[in-house]
C-alpha positions in Angstrom: 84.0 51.9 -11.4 86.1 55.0 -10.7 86.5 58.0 -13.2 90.0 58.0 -15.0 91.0 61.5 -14.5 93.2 62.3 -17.1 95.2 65.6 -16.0 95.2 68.9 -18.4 98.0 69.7 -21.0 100.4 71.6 -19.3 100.6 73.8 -22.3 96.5 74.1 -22.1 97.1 78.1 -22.0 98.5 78.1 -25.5 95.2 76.4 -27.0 92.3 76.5 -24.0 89.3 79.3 -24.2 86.4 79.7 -22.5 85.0 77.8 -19.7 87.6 74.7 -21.0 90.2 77.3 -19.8 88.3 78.0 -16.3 88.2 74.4 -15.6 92.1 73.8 -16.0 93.1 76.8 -14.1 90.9 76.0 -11.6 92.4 72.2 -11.3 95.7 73.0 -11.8 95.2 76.0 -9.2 95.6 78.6 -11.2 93.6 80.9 -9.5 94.8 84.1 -10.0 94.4 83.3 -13.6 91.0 81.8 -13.1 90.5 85.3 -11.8 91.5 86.9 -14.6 89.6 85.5 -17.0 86.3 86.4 -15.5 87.6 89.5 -15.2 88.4 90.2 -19.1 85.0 88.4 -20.2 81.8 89.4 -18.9 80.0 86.9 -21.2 82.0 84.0 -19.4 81.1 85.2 -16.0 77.5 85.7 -16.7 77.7 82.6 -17.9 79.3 80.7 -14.4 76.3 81.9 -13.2 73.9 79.6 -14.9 76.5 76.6 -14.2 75.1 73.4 -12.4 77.0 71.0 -10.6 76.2 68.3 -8.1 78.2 69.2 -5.2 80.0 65.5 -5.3 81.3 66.4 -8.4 85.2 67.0 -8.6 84.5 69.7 -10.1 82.2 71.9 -7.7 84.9 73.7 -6.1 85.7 75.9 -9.3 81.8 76.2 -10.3 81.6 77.5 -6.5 84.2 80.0 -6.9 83.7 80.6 -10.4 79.8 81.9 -9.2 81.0 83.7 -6.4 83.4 85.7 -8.4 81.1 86.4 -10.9 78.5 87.6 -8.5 80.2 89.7 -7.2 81.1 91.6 -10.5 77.4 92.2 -10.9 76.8 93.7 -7.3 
């Protein structure tokens, strides 16, 4: 049985924190933003790091990036 994807809120930015927020910037694209919020939170971005996600997951993608960004902030 497939997954019913249900897509985010397009006002999620008024209420979203957190990873929650990652996870719709990063499927509505919102990179740059995505971007930014690792940038402002250093807790959040230690955090990606710890993430786990089987790599068929729709998900993986953002988890990816989300790591490599934060990685590279503690380099």
């Amino acid at each position: 049985m497939a997954e019913h994807y249900e897509p985010p809120d397009p006002n999620y930015r008024a209420w979203a924190t957190g990873a929650m927020l990652l996870e719709f910037h990063s499927i509505t694209g919102a990179w740059s933003e995505f971007k930014a919020v690792l940038e402002e939170s250093p807790e959040l971005a230690a955090d990606v790091l710890t993430w786990v996600c089987p790599e068929d997951d729709w998900q993986w993608p953002s988890v990816r990036e989300a790591q490599r960004i934060a990685a590279g902030r503690r380099n």
